[in-house]
C-alpha positions as CSV (number, residue, x, y, z in Angstrom):
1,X,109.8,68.4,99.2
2,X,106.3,68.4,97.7
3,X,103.7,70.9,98.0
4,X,99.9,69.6,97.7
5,X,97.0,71.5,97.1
6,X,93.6,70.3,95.4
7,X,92.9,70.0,91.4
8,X,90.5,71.9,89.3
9,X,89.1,75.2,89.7
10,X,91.8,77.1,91.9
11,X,91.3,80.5,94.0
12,X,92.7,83.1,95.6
13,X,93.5,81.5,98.9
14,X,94.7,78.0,97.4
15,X,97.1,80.4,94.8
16,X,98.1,82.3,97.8
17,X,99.2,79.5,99.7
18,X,101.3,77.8,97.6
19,X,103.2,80.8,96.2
20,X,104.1,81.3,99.6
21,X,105.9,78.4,100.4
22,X,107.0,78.3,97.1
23,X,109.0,81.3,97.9
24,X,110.1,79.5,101.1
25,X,111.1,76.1,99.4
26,X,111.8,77.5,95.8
27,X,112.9,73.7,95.1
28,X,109.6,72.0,95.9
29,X,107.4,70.0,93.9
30,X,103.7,71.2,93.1
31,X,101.1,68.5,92.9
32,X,97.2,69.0,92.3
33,X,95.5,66.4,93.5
34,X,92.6,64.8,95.7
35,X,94.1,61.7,95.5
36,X,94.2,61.1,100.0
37,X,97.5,58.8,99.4
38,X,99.3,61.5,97.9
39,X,98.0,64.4,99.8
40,X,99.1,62.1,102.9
41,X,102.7,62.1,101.5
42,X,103.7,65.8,101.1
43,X,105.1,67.7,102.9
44,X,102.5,70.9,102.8
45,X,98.5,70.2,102.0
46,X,97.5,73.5,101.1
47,X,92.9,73.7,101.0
48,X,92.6,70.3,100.5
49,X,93.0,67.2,102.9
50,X,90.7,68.2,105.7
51,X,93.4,69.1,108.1
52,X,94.5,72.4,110.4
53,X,97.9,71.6,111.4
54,X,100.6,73.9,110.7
55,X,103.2,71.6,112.7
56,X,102.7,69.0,109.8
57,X,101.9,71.4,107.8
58,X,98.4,71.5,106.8
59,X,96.4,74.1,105.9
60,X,92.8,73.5,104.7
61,X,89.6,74.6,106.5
62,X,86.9,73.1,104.6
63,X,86.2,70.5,107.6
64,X,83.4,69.8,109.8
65,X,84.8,71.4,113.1
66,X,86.6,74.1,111.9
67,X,86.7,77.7,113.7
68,X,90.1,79.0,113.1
69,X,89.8,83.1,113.1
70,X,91.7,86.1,113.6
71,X,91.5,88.3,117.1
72,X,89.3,90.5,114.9
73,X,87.1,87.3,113.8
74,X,87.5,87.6,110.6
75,X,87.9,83.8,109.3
76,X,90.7,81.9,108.2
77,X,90.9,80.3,104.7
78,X,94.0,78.5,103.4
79,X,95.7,81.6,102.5
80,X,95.4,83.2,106.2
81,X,96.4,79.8,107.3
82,X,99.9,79.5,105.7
83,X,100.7,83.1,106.5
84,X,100.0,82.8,110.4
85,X,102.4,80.1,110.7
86,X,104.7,81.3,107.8
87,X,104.6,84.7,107.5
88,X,107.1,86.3,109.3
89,X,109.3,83.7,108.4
90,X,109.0,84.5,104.4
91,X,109.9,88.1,105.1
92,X,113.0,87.6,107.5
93,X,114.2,85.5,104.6
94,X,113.5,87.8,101.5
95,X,114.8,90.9,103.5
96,X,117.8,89.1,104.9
97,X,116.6,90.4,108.6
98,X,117.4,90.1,111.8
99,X,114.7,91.8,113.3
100,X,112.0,89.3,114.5
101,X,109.6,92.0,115.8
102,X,110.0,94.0,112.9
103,X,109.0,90.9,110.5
104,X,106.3,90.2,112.5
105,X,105.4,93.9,112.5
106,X,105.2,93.1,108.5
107,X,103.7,90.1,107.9
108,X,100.6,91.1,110.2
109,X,100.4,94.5,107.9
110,X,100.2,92.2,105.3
111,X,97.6,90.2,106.4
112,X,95.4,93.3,107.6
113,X,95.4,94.6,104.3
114,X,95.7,91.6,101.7
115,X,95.5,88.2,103.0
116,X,92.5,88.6,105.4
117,X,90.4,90.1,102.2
118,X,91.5,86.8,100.5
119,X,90.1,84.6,102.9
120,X,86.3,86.9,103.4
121,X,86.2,86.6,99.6
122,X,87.1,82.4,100.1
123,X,84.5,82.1,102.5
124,X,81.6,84.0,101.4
125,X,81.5,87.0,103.6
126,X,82.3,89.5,100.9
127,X,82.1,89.3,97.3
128,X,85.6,92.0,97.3
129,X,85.6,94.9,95.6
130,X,83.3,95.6,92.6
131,X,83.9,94.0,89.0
132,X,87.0,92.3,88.2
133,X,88.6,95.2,90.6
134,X,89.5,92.4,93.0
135,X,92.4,90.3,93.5
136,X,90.4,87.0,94.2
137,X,88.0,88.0,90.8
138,X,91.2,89.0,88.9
139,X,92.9,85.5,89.7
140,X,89.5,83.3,89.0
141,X,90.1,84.2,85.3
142,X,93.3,82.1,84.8
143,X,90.6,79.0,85.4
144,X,90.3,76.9,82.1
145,X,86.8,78.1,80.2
146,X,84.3,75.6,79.9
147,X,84.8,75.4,76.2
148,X,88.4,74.6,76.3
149,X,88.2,71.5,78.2
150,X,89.2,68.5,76.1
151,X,89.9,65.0,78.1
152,X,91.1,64.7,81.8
153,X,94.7,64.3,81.0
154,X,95.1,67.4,79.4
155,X,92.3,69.5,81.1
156,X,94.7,68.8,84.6
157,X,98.0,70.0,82.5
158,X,96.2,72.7,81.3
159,X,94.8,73.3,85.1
160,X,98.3,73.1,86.1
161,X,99.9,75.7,83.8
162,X,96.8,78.6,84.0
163,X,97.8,77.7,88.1
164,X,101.0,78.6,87.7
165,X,100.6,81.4,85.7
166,X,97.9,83.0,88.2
167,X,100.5,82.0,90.8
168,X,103.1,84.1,89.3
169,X,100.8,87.2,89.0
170,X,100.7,86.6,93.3
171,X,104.7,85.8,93.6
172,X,105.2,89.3,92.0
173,X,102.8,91.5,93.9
174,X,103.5,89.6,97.2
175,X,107.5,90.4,97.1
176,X,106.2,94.3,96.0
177,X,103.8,94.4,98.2
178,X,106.2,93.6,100.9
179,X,109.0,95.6,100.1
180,X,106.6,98.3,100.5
181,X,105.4,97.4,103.9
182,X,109.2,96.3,104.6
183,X,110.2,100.1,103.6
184,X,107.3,101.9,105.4
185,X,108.2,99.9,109.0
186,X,112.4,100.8,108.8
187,X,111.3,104.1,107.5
188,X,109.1,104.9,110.2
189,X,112.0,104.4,112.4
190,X,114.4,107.0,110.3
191,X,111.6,109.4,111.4
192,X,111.4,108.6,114.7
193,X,114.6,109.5,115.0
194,X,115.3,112.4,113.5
195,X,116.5,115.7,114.6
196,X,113.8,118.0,116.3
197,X,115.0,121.8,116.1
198,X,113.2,124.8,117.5
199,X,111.9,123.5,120.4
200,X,111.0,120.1,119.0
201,X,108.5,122.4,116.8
202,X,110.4,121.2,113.1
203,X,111.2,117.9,112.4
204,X,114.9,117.6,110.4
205,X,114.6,114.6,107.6
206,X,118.3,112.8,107.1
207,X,116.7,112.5,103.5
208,X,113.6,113.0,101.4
209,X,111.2,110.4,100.6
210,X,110.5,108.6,104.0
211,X,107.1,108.0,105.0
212,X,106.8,110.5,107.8
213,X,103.5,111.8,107.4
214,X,101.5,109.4,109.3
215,X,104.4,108.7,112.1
216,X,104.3,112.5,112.8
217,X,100.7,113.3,112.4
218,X,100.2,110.2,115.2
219,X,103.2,110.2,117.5
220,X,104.6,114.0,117.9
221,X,101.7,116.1,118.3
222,X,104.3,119.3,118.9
223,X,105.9,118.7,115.8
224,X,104.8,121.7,113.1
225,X,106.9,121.5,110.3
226,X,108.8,119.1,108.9
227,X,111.8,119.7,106.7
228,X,113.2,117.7,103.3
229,X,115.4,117.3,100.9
230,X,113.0,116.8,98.1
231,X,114.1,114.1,95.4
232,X,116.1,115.9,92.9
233,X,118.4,116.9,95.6
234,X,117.6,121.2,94.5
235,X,116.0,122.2,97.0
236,X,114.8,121.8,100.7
237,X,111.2,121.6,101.5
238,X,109.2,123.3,104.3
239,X,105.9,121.1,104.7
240,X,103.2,121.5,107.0
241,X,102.0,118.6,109.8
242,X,98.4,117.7,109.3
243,X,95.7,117.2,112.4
244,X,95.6,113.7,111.0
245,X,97.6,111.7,108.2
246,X,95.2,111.8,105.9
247,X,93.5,115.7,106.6
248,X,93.9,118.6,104.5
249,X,94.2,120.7,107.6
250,X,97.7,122.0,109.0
251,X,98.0,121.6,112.4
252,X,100.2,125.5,111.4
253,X,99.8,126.7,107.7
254,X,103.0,128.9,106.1
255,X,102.2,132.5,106.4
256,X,99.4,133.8,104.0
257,X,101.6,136.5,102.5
258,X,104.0,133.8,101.6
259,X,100.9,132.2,99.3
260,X,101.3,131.8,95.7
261,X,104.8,133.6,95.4
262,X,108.3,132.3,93.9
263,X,111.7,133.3,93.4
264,X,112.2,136.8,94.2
265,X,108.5,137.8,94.8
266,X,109.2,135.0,97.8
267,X,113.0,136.3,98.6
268,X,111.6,139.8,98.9
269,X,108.5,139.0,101.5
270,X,110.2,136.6,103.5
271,X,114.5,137.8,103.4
272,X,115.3,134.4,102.6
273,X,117.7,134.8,99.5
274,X,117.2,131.4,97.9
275,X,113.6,130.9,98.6
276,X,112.5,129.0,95.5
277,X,108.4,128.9,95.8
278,X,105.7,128.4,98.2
279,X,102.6,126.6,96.9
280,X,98.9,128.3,96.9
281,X,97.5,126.8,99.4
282,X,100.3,127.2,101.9
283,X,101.4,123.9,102.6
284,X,104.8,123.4,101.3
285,X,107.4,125.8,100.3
286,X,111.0,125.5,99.3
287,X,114.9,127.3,99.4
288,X,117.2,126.4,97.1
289,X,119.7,125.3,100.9
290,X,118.9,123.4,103.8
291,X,119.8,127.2,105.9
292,X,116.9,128.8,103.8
293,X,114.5,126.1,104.5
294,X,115.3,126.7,107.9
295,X,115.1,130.0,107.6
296,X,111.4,129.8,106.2
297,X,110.6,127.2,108.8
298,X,111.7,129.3,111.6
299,X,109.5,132.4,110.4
300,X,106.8,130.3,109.6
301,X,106.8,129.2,113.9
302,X,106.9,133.2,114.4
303,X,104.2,134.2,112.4
């Protein structure tokens, strides 16, 4: 299998691209060419070649004609090209699922908050984020400087190994990047799920860490408190449910004589023998057993 894309300067989308079905055909061959006859040949032409056919594999949008965009109208380049068609496909694969939906669910995550900025930076209508901050920026400096260009021969090896190199910088943040969104999605579900106590009022974890905060603050509006294991496996946590995920303010704060205290300052306000803390600002507080964050929870709703 052979995977063309064009020589010389590279990019952000053309990088893109290829890593991707690199990762889906870790066996193919990477040419960098212009050359029509061997572009003609492979078996992907990734922003080169002057085609838009993901059936045969094709991915440029450099010709006269083209209008491929997103429902938002944000414009495809190469790199949103190869993940429409590919996409989901490259996550079922690395995550060994067998959820289509939830793949899908994914892969457009991923293209909402990477791929899409790839492709406005590709064609011009943004310049990404300030500096070097950028992805596309970041990647442009793996191109050969002008002063280290010798004779074609060796300028294309040496185009070919800085490609690679800025390609491997994309292979590692794309499988992070979607283990992250991979986690967030099946997390989301653990917390859609779990135990409502109290009148559907406090939301029971099955353990700490998941990524409830946005799931709660967006889908159960009756939901107060939500309650933790927190990730030394101490203590239980009591935290508050914000008006929006990202707010400061508490749909319900703990009680303001709880503020500040620990230990047995806390035990002796609220008659919770293992209460451990709860924080100044009355957001989160802790018991030493799941029944004292309970407890707290439970006086917390009464107060």
């Amino acid at each position: 299998m052979v995977i063309a894309t064009h020589n010389g300067s590279f990019h952000a989308d053309d990088i893109f691209g290829v890593a991707v079905l690199l990762r889906l055909h870790p066996g193919a061959q990477l040419i960098r060419t212009r050359d029509a006859e061997l572009i003609a040949r492979a078996d992907f032409a990734v922003d080169v070649g002057g085609e838009w056919d993901a059936g045969r594999g094709r991915f440029d949008h450099h010709q006269r004609g083209f209008s491929g965009a997103r429902d938002s109208g944000v414009v495809y380049a190469s790199a949103g090209l190869v993940w429409r068609a590919h996409g989901a496909a490259l996550v079922e694969q690395t995550f060994g699922l067998n959820d289509p939906a939830l793949a899908q669910s994914v892969a457009d995550a991923l293209d909402e908050e990477l791929v899409q900025h790839l492709d406005r930076a590709d064609t011009g209508v943004d310049h990404g984020a300030p500096g070097l901050f950028g992805l596309s920026a970041l990647l442009s400096q793996f191109n050969t400087t002008w002063d280290a260009r010798r004779d074609a021969v060796q300028d294309e090896a040496d185009a070919l190994a800085n490609f690679r190199k800025a390609m491997a910088v994309v292979d590692t943040l794309l499988a992070a990047t979607l283990d992250q969104l991979r986690a967030k999605y099946q997390g989301a579900e653990l917390v859609r799920n779990a135990e409502k106590l109290f009148g559907g009022q406090v939301l029971l974890m099955p353990r700490g860490g998941l990524p409830w905060r946005e799931v709660v603050s967006r889908e159960m509006p009756e939901v107060l408190f939500v309650v933790y294991p927190d990730s030394s496996a101490r203590q239980y946590q009591v935290h508050v449910v914000t008006v929006e995920p990202h707010s400061f303010q508490a749909r319900k704060d703990l009680p303001r004589p709880w503020a500040g205290l620990r230990l047995a300052e806390l035990a002796e306000v609220t008659g919770v023998a293992d209460a451990v803390f709860c924080h100044n600002g009355r957001f989160i507080a802790g018991a030493a057993s799941l029944a004292g964050a309970m407890r707290l929870a439970e006086l917390a709703l009464a107060s």
